[in-house]
C-alpha positions in Angstrom: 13.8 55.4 -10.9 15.0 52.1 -12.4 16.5 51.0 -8.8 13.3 52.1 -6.9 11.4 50.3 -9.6 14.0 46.6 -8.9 12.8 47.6 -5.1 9.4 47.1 -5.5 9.8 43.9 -8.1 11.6 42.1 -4.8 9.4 43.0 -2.7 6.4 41.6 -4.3 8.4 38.2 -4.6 9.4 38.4 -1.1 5.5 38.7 -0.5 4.4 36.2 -2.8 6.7 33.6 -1.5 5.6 34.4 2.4 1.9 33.9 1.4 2.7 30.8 -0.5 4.3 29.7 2.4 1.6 30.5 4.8 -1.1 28.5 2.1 0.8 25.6 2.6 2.7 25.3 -1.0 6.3 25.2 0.2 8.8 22.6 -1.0 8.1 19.0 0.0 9.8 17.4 2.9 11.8 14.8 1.3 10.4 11.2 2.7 11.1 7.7 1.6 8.4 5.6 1.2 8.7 1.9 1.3 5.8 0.2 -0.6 4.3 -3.2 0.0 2.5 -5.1 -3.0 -0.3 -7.7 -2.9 -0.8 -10.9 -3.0 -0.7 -12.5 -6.9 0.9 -9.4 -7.5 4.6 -7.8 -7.8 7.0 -4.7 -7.4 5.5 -3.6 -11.0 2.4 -2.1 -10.0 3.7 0.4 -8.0 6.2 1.8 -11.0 4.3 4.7 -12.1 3.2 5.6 -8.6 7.1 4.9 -8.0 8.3 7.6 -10.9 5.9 10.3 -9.6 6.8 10.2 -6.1 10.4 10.2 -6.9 9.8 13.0 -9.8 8.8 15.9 -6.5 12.0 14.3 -4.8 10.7 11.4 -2.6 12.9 8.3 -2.2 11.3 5.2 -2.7 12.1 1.5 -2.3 9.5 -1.5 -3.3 9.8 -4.5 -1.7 9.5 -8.0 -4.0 7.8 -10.9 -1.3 8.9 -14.0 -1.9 7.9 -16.2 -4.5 6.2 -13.1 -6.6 7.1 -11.7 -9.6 10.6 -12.5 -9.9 11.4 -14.2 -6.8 10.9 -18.0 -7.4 11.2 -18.4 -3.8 9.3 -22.4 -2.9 5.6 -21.8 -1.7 6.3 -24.8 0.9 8.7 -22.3 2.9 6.9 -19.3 2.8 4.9 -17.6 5.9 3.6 -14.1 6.6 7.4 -14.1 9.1 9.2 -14.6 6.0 7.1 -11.6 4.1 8.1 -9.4 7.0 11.5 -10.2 7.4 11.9 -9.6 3.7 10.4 -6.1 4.2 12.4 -5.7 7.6 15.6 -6.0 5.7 14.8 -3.9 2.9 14.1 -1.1 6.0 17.3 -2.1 8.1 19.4 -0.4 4.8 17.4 3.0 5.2 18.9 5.6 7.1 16.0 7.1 9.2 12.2 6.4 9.3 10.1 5.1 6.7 6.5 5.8 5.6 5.4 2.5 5.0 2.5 1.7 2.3 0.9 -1.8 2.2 -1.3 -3.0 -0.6 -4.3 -6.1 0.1 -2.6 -9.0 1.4 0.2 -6.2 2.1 -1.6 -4.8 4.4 -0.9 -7.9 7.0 2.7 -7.9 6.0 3.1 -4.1 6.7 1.5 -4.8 10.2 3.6 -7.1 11.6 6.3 -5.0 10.3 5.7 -1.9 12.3 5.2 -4.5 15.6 8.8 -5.5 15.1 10.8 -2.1 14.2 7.7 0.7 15.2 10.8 3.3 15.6 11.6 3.4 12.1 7.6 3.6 10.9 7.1 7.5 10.2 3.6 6.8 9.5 2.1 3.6 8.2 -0.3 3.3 5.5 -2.9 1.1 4.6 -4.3 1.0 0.9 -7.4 -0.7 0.0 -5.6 -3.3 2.4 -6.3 -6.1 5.1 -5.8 -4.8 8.5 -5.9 -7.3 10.8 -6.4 -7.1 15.2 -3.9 -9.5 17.2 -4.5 -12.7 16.8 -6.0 -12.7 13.5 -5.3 -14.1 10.1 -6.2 -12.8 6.5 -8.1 -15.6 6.0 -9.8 -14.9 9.0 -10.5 -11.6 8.1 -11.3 -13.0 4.4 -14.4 -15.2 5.6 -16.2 -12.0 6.9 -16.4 -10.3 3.7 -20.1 -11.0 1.9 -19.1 -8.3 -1.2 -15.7 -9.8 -2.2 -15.3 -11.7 -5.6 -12.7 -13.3 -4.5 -13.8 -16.2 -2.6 -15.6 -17.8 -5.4 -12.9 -17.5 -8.1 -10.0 -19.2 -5.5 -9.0 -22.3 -6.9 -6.6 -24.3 -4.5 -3.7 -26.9 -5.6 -4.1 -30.4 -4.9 -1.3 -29.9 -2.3 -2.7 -27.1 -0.7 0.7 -24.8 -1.2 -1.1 -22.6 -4.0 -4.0 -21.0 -4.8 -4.6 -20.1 -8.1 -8.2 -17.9 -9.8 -10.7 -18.4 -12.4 -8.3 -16.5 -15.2 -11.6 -14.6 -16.4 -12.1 -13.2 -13.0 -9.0 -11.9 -12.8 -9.3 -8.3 -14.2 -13.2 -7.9 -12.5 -11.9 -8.8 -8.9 -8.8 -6.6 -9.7 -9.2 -3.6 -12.0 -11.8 -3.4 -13.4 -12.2 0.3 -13.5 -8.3 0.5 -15.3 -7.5 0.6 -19.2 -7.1 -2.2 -21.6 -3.7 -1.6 -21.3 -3.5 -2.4 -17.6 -6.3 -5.0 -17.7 -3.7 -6.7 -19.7 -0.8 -6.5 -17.8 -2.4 -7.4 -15.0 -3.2 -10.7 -16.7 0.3 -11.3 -17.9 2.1 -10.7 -14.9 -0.3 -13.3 -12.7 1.0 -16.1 -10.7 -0.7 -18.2 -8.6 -0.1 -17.0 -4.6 1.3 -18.7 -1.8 -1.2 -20.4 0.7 0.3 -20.4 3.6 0.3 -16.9 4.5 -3.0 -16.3 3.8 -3.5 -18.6 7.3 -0.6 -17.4 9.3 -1.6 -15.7 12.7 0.0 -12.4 13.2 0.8 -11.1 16.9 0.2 -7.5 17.4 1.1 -5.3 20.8 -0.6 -2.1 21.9 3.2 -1.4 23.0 4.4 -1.6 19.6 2.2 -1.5 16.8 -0.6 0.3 18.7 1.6 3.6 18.7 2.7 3.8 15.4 0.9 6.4 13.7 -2.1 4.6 10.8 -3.9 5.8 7.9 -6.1 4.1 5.9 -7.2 4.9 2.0 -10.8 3.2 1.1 -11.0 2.0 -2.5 -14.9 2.3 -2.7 -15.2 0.0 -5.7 -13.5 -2.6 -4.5 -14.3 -6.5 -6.1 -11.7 -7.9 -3.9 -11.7 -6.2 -0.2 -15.1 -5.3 0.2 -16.4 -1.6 1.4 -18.2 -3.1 4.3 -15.1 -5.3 5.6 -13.0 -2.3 4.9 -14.9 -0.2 7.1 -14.9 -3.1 9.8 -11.3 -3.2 10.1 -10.0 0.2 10.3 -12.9 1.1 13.0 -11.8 -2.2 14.9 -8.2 -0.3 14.8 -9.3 3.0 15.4 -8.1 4.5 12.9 -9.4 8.0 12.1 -6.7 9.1 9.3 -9.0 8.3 6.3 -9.1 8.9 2.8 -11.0 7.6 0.3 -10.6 6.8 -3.5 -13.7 5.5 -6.4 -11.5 2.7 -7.6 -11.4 -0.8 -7.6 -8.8 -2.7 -5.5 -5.6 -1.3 -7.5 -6.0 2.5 -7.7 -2.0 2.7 -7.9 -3.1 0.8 -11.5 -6.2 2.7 -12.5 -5.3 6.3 -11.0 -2.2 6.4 -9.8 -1.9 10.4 -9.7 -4.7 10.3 -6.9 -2.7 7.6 -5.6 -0.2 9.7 -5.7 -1.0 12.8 -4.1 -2.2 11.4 -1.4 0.8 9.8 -0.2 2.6 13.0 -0.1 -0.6 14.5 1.3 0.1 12.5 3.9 3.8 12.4 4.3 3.5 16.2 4.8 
């Protein structure tokens, strides 16, 4: 009786674990994602996104650009080029392909990333991001935006190398919808951004960055990448992997389990 009875316990698991295998709930394949910040922005806004992706047993790497956060890198020398080849390098040390995540002014940066190495882009990712077509700058892109808060707080250096924002315009154009916590931080941790990049033409082949494989996640409440513009872009690119988030331009700030989930949504 007792063995007939441990029979029909293993069979029931062997059952359950089939049909939770059939719904989709198996184990996680095990990606690493490689993740792109924005501009007047560093490495530490993706660290709680960063700890739950690596807590289900993703690998992840985030990539400082040059003259952010710690990186005191002269604004003079810096070009979208050097952003990618910064990014490039980071990838060269990865064994395999990379799901690659690009935030705002990350966005550019991540695209003429995958036109250089689009054999080790798994799938690349765009969040809440400027996507430009070849040939096109971010400022470019920038100018067609009627929503954005953005343009009116920029506030130029006399030498043209930085541009800096009306400091109580910070936390509307970039999270406004996060805690008083993160409203905080996000006012600590500014520095003024590199101009030059913002300018920078990027070159961008059907070959080459036309087959790597795109998804884009709106950020509906966005102050500094408006709805409209974002909605321009990724149907310029064609891209029909969309997903959508009510947040303002730094979800990974204000909800980063959303953010989250849908990154291994998508690396599935």
């Amino acid at each position: 009786m007792k063995r007939k009875l441990v029979n029909l316990l293993a069979a029931v698991l062997v059952i359950g674990c089939f049909s939770s295998c059939s719904q989709g709930d198996g184990p996680l394949p095990s990606n690493t994602y490689v993740l792109i910040h924005g501009a007047w922005q560093a490495p530490y806004v993706w660290q709680t996104v960063k700890q739950q992706l690596e807590n289900k047993g993703q690998n992840v790497v985030v990539v400082e650009l040059p003259a952010h956060g710690d990186d005191f890198t002269s604004p003079a020398v810096v070009s979208i080029n050097t952003y990618r080849d910064k990014v490039i390098d980071a990838i060269s040390k990865i064994k395999g392909k990379v799901i690659l995540v690009g935030h705002s002014m990350g966005g550019v940066v991540v695209s003429a990333v995958a036109d250089k190495i689009p054999l080790k882009i798994r799938k690349l990712v765009y969040i809440g991001a400027f996507l430009p077509a070849n040939g096109q700058s971010l400022l470019d892109l920038a100018l067609q935006d009627t929503q954005s808060l953005l343009g009116p707080s920029l506030i130029p250096s006399k030498d043209q190398l930085t541009l800096d924002l009306v400091r109580e315009n910070i936390v509307s154009i970039f999270c406004q919808d996060a805690s008083d916590e993160i409203k905080k931080l996000v006012v600590d941790k500014f520095r003024v951004e590199p101009a030059i990049p913002f300018a920078n033409k990027i070159s961008l082949s059907q070959a080459s960055f036309g087959k790597v494989n795109k998804y884009y996640i709106r950020t509906t409440e966005d102050h500094a990448i408006g709805l409209n513009l974002q909605n321009q872009m990724l149907n310029a690119a064609q891209i029909t992997n969309v997903y959508s988030l009510s947040s303002g331009h730094c979800p990974f700030l204000s909800q980063p389990e959303n953010v989250t989930g849908l990154l291994l949504a998508i690396g599935k």
